[in-house]
C-alpha positions in Angstrom: 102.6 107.5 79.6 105.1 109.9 79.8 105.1 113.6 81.0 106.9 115.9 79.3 107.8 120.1 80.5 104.6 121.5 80.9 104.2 125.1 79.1 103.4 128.1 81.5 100.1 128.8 78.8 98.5 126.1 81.1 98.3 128.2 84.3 94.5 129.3 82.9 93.8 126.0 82.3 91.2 124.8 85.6 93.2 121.7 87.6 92.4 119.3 89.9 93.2 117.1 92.2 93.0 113.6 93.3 93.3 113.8 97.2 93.9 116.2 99.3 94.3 116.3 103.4 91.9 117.9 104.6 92.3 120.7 107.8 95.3 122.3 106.0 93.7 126.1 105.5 92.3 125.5 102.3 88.6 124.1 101.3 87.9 121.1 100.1 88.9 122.5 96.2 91.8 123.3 96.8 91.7 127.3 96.6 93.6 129.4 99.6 90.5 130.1 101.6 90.3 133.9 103.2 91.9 137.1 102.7 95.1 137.9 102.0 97.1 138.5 105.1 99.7 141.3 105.4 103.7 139.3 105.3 106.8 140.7 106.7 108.3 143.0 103.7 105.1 143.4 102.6 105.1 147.5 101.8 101.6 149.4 102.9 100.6 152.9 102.7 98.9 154.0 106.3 96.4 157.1 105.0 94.8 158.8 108.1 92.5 160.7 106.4 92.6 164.9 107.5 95.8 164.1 109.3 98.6 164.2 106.8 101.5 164.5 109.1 100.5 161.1 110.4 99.8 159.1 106.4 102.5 157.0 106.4 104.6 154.9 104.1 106.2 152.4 104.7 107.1 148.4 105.3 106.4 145.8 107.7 109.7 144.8 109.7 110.8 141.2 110.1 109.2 141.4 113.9 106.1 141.8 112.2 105.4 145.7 112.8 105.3 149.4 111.6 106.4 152.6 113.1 103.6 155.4 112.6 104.9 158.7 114.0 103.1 159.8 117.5 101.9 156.5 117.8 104.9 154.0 117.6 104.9 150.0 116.8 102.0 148.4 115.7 102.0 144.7 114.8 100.1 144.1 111.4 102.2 141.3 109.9 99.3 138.6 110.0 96.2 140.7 110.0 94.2 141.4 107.0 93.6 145.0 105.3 90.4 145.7 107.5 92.2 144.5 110.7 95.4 146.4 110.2 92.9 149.8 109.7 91.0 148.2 112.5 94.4 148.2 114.7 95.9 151.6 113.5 92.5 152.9 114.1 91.8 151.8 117.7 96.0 153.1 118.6 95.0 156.3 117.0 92.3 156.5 119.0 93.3 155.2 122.7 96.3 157.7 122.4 93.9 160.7 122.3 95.9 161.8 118.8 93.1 161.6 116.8 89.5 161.9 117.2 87.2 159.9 115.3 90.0 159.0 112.8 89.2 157.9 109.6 92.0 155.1 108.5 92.6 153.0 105.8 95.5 150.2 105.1 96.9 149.6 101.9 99.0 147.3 100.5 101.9 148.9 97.9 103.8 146.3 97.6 104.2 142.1 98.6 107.3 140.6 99.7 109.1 138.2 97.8 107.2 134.9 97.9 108.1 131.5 96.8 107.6 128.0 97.0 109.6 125.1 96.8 109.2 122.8 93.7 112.1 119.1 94.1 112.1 116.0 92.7 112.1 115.0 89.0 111.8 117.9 87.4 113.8 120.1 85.1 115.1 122.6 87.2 114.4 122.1 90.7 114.8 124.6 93.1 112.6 128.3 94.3 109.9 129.2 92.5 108.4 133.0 92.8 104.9 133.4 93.7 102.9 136.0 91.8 101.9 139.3 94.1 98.7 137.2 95.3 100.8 134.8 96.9 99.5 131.9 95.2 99.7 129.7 92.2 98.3 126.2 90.5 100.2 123.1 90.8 100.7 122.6 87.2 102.6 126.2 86.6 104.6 125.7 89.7 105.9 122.9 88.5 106.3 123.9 84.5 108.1 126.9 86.1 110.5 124.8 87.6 110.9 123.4 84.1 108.4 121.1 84.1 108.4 117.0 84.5 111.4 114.9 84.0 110.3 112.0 81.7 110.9 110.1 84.2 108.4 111.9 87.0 105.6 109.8 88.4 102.9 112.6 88.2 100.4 110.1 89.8 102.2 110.9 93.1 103.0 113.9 93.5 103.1 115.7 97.2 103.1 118.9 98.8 104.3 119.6 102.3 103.0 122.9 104.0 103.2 123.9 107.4 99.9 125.1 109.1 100.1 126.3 112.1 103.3 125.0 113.3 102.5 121.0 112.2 103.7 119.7 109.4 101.2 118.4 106.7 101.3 116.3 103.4 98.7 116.6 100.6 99.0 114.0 97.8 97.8 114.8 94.8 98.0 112.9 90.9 98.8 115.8 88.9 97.6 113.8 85.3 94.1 114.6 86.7 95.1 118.1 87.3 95.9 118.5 83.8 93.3 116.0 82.0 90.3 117.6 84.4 88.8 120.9 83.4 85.8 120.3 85.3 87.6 120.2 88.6 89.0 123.5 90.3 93.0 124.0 90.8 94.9 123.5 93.2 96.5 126.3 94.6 100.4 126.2 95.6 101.0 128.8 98.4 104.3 130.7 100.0 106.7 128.1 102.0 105.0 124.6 100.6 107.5 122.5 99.5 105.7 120.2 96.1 108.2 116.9 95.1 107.5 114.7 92.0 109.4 111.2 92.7 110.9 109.6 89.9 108.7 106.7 88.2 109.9 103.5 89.3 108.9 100.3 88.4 106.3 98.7 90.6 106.3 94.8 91.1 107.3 92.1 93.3 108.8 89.4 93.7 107.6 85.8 93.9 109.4 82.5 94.5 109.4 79.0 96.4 105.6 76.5 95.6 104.4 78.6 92.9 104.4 77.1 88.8 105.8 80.6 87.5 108.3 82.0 90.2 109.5 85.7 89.4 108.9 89.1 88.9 104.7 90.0 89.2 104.1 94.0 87.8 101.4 95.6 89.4 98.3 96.0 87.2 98.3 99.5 85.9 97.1 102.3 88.4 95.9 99.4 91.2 96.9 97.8 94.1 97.6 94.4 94.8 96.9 91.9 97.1 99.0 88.6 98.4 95.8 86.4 96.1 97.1 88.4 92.7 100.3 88.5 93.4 100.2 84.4 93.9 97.6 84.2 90.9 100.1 86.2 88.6 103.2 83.9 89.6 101.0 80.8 88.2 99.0 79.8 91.3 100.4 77.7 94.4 102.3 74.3 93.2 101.4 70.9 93.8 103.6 70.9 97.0 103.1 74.4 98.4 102.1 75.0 101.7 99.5 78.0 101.6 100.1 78.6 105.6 103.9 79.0 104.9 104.2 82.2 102.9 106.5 84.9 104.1 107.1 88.3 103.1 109.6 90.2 103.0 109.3 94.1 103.1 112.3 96.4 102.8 111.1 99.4 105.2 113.5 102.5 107.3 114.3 100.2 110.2 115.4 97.5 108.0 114.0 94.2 106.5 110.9 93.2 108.0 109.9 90.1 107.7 106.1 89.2 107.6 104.3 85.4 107.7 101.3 85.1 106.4 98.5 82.1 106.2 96.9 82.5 102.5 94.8 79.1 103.3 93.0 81.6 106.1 93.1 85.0 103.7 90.9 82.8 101.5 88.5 81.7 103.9 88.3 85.3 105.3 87.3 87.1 102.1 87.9 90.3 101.0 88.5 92.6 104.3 91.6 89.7 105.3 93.3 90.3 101.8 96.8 91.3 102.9 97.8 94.2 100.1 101.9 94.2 98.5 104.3 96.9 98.2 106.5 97.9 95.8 109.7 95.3 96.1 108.1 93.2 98.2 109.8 89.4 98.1 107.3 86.6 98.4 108.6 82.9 99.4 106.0 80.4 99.6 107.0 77.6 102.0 106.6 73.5 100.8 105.0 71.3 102.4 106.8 69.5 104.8 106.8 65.6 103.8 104.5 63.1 106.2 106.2 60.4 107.7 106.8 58.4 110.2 109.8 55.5 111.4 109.8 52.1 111.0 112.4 50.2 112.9 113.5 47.0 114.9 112.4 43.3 113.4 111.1 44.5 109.6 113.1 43.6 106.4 113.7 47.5 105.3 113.4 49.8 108.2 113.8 53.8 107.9 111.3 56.4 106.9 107.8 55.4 105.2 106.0 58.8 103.5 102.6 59.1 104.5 100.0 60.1 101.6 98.4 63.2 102.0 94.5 61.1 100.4 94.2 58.7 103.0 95.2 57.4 106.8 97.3 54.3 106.9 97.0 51.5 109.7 100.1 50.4 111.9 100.1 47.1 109.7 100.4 49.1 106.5 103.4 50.8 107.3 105.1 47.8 108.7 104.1 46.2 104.8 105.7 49.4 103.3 108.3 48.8 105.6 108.8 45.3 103.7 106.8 43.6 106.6 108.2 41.0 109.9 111.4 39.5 109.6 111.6 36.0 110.5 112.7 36.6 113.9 110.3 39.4 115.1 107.6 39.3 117.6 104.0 40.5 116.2 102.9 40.9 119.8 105.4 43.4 121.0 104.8 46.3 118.7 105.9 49.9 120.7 104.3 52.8 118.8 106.1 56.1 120.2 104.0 59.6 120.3 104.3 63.4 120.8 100.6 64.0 122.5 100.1 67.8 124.0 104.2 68.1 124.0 104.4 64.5 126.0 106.3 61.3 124.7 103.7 59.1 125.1 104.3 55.0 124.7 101.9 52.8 123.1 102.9 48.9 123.3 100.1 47.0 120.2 99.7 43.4 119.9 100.0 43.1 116.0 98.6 39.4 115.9 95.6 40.4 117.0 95.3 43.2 114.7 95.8 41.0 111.9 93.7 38.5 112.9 91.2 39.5 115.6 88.0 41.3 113.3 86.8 42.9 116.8 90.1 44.9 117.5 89.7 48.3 116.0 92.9 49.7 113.5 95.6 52.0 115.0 96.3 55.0 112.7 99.7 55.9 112.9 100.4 59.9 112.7 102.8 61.3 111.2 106.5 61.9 113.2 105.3 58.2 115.1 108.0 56.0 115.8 106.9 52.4 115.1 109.3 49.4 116.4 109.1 45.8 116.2 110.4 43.6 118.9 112.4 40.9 118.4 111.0 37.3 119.4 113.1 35.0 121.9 111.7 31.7 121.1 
């Protein structure tokens, strides 16, 4: 689905949001929590009540404070209405200038407020706040022209500062405006809300599978290495399920990432290993079983080992085309890698063929079989 420009008439309608970090100074809805805190510009008339040479108006500086005559500076940017009279009520009085005074603080006039509003929409760019220093998500962004058709309003994020740290909230702002049950969420002075562009989500499969390709994500869900494998037509004859490597495009650089499906499928679901956007699969083939055949047999080389079944140190030399007529049966050397060791093995064939109490020797793959030639 597309969004289109959002019309201001929506700022009545109640938004809400999908999730939301939590700690940020607002409840768990979403709305600025407290009262409104005097700003520096902000314009407030100081009324000392009986005392009209000390009623005062004026505007908070950019250090944060007022001037009242016979008194001097007194911070307020920060406090709320009751502390500021509070403040301005305790100076009066610790001075001696007043006794008893009766104070109150009001606010005239707020300072220009705005937030922040990037991405893919219309016109980004500054977007005023009203005087309460606050606004819903969906007419901050259809004041900055609303979305691009392009936007991805699942994903849309606002950074605000709270007390000095940095914070993102995530929000999908198609349940903002689909949700009337749900309360809005409340843009504030200084956040900064970006709507990325909608990009195609999918990944990339190729090697042992029977479709290799592009895989798109099922709409609005993740999806894990299993899927992604299922979607590209399942793992081919030869694939090797404990060769699969991904590769994930991230800020340092490609990253590269090997993975063992064969274990992820015994492990069940906490083990699935979930994609991201872009990610390349390459599943890995099986590397082929062998081993060497060579000295005294009519076709020496490689013989493949099937993957069904174990073959004996005579079958191979058959597959090998068997003795030629000047090898020696009795001096068989079968060569092996045992615990990172070359270990050597010298088998009397005769007796293997023809001896029912000598027990078979398997070959492995990688052995290296050789017949001896006979002397006599």
């Amino acid at each position: 689905m597309n969004f289109i420009s959002v019309p201001l008439k929506i700022a009545s309608i109640l938004v809400g949001f999908f999730a939301v970090s939590s700690s940020i100074g607002q409840d768990n809805e979403g709305k600025v929590s407290g009262e409104y805190r005097l700003k520096i510009e902000d314009s407030v008339l100081i009324t000392v009540y009986g005392e009209e040479e000390l009623t005062t108006q004026t505007q908070i500086s950019k250090t944060g404070e007022i001037s009242l005559p016979l008194v001097g500076s007194i911070s307020l940017a920060g406090k709320t209405s009751a502390e500021a009279t509070a403040e301005v009520t305790k100076r009066l009085s610790e001075g001696g200038i007043v006794v008893d005074p009766k104070v109150s603080v009001t606010v005239t006039g707020y300072a220009a407020v705005n937030a922040m509003v990037v991405g893919s929409v219309r016109n980004p760019g500054p977007v005023d706040l009203p005087d309460e220093g606050k606004i819903d998500l969906l007419s901050a962004i259809g004041m900055a022209g609303g979305f691009q058709e392009n936007a991805n309003a699942r994903r849309v994020t606002v950074r605000r500062v709270v007390d000095g740290d940095s914070q993102v909230i995530r929000l999908d702002a198609r349940i903002s405006a689909m949700n009337e049950a749900k309360e809005p969420f409340f843009v504030i002075a200084g956040d900064v809300v970006s709507v990325p562009e909608e990009v195609e989500e999918r990944v990339t499969v190729m090697g042992q599978v029977n479709r290799p390709g592009l895989v798109e994500y099922p709409s609005g869900e993740s999806l894990d290495i299993l899927s992604a494998l299922a979607l590209a037509g399942g793992l081919s004859d030869s694939a090797d399920p404990a060769q699969v490597v991904v590769r994930r495009l991230s800020g340092g650089g490609p990253r590269i990432i090997r993975l063992d499906v064969e274990r992820i499928m015994r492990g069940g679901q906490e083990d699935l290993f979930l994609m991201r956007p872009s990610d390349v699969v390459t599943v890995g083939e099986h590397a082929p079983r062998s081993v060497t055949v060579m000295g005294q047999v009519n076709k020496p080389g490689l013989i493949e080992l099937p993957n069904d079944r174990t073959l004996s140190i005579l079958d191979v030399i058959a597959l090998a085309g068997g003795y030629t007529e000047i090898a020696n049966p009795k001096r068989i050397s079968l060569k092996r890698e045992v615990g990172g060791e070359e270990k050597i093995y010298l088998i009397n064939g005769k007796r293997l063929a023809f001896e029912s109490n000598v027990a078979p020797v398997s070959v492995s793959p990688d052995d290296l079989i050789t017949v001896a030639e006979s002397f006599f």
